[in-house]
C-alpha positions, 0 to 999 in steps of 0.5 A: 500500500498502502502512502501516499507515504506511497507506499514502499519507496524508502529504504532501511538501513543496512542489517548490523549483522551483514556489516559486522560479517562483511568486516570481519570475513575477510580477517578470518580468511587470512587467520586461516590461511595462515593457521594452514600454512605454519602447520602443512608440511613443507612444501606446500605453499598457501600463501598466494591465497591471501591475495583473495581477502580484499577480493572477498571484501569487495565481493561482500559489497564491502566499502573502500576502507573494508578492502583497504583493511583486508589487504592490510591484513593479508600484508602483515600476515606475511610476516610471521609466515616469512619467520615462522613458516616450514620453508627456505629462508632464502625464498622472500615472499615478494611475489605474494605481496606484489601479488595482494598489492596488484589484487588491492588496487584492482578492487580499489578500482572495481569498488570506485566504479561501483560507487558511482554506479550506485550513485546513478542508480540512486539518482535514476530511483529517485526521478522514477519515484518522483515522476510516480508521484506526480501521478499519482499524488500525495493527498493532502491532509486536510481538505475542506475539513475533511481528514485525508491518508491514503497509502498504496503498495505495488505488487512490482518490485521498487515500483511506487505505484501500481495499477491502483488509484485514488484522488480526492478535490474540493469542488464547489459541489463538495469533496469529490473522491475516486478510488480505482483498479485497473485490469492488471498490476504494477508499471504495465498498468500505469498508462491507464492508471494516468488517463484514468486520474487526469480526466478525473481531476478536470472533471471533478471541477468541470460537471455539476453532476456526478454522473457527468464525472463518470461519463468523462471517464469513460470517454477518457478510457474508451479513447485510451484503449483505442489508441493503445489498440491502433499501437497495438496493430501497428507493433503486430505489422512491424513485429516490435515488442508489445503486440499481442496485448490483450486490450480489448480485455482492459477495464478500471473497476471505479468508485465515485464519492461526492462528500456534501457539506451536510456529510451525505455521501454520494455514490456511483460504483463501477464493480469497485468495493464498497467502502467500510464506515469507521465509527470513532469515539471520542469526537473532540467536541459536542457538536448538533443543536442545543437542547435545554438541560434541567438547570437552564444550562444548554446541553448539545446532542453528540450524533449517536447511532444506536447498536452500530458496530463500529467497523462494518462494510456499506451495501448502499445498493447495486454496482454497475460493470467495470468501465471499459466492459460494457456502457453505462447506463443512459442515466447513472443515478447516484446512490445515497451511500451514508450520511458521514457524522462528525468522528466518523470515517470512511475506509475506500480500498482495493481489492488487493488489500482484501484478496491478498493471502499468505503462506498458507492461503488464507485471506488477508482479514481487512475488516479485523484489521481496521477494528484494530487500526481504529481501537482505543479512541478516535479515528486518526486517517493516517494511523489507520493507513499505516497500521493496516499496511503494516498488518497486511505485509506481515500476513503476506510476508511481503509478497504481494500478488496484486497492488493494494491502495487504501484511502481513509477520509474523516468527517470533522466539521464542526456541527451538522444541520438541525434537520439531519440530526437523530434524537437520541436518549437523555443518558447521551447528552453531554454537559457543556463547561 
């Protein structure tokens, strides 16, 4: 997944035992070298073999001072072979120094050039994440009072993204969001994924309606895969690389949220997954209307949803087909998926994050998972996000078969209008300072 701390693009610190075991190897190859040559019979010479142990160094991805140190020690384990060792005295052994001499500065040599291949490498990883990025956005934490985290984990190794996408805006009609899966995973489905998101960042702003923003979808998709199927034929007449691929068979499953400022939420879902409704504690504030107490003090009503669990998935009605399958509907109505209160969040995933199995094929447990991201307090987006993510790499062992995004928004404006708030007992009311 799961960040945009998009997911998976730092890297950990080296393990202290590689490190401890790169630099003391090398030492223990010439402690035996020379254990073995003042014990064989004479005769027998082993000492050429000390010219391995700044070779093994540099082999072990060691730095330049670890093969400075295993040559070092291969030099000065010529002294007491020269004194003590079973051979002539007459033999020097020059040939072997100027044997581990040669050796130390051809790994020298070898080891700068590795650096700076590192270095490039380094460089290259970080124009790729950064070019990734700007596809698929960090969202911001905050918008139009609205908590945000989001977080995706791509089934392609050192990829940032995947075949997932997510996007949130503040329009003049509310808070629009998108959360989608294209057919396929990893870098082969990022073209689409870069349609699929540039045609909804424009018309977000641009339709009044939610079903104008899904129509220009699918109008950004079915061009896409027209084009892609012309580039296509021509690869196949030409014989270069890329023809053969199954376009006709692409779909992105889309789901549509429209946030209101009243916190109804609106929907339109294209075989997506429904989101899960995360019900906080703890909201940070009385907030609904006023309501007289018995001492003249105003008391203010906490929204309260009697008997709800407090993670459970929505089922607001039907899905219509993935785009690009088969068209929409002449007129696409959207679905009134919840009326988001004060505390509460939603939880917008992929099916990567719920189909996702471990050794033993057993499926990753999503809905186990946020009751415990969300226990012990209100809902933090970000804690949630990182602590499923975290949870699902550990069921998987961080192997993943599908790329997996998880998008979790929190309503916290302050109040909710008179009309829509629900009476709730006396033992609920709670007494203002």
């Amino acid at each position: 997944m799961i960040g945009t701390k998009a997911v998976g693009a730092t890297r950990s610190a080296p393990a202290r035992g590689p490190r401890l075991l790169v630099t003391v190897l090398p030492g223990l190859w010439v402690l035996a070298v020379l254990i073995l040559e003042l014990t064989v019979p004479p005769g027998l010479r082993l000492e050429p073999l000390l010219a391995a142990a700044p070779a093994l160094a540099l082999a072990l991805g060691g730095e330049c001072k670890r093969v400075l140190l295993g040559g070092a020690c291969a030099l000065l384990a010529l002294v007491p072979m020269a004194r003590f060792g079973p051979r002539d005295p007459s033999s020097a052994p020059l040939g072997t120094c100027c044997s581990i001499l040669i050796v130390l500065v051809a790994c020298g040599l070898a080891n700068r050039r590795r650096q700076r291949l590192v270095r490039e490498l380094h460089r290259t990883r970080g124009v790729a994440v950064a070019a990734q990025q700007t596809l698929l956005r960090p969202l911001p934490h905050r918008l139009d009072q609205l908590a945000l985290a989001g977080g995706q984990l791509s089934a392609s190794r050192d990829a940032v993204v995947g075949g997932d996408l997510y996007e949130a805006v503040a329009t003049p009609y509310g808070v629009r969001i998108v959360i989608g899966d294209v057919r396929g995973h990893g870098l082969a489905a990022l073209d689409t994924v870069a349609a699929v998101l540039g045609s909804f960042r424009e018309a977000a702003h641009d339709e009044v309606e939610l079903a104008g923003v899904l129509r220009r979808l699918e109008r950004t998709l079915r061009r896409h895969l027209r084009e892609r199927t012309t580039a296509s034929a021509a690869s196949t007449a030409t014989g270069r690389p890329g023809a053969g691929h199954p376009v006709a068979e692409e779909f992105v499953t889309v789901l549509l949220l429209e946030v209101r400022p009243s916190g109804e939420v609106m929907a339109l879902n294209c075989g997506h997954p429904w989101p899960f409704l995360l019900v906080g504690q703890g909201l940070g504030g009385p907030v609904g209307p006023r309501r007289p107490g018995p001492h003249g003090t105003g008391r203010r009503v906490l929204p309260h949803r009697p008997s709800l669990p407090r993670v459970r998935q929505l089922a607001p009605g039907e899905s219509m087909p993935p785009l690009g399958l088969f068209p929409l509907p002449d007129l696409p109505a959207p679905t009134r998926c919840v009326l988001l209160l004060p505390g509460e969040a939603l939880v917008l995933y992929t099916d990567g994050a719920e189909d996702a199995r471990n050794a033993a094929g057993d499926f990753f447990p999503l809905a186990w998972a946020l009751t415990e991201a969300a226990r012990g307090g209100p809902v933090h987006p970000q804690a949630v996000v990182d602590r499923v993510r975290g949870a699902l790499l550990r069921h998987t062992g961080g192997r993943l078969g599908d790329d997996a995004a998880l998008l979790v928004l929190r309503n916290d404006r302050s109040r909710v209008p008179a009309q829509l708030s629900v009476p709730v007992p006396l033992t609920s009311d709670v007494q203002l300072s």
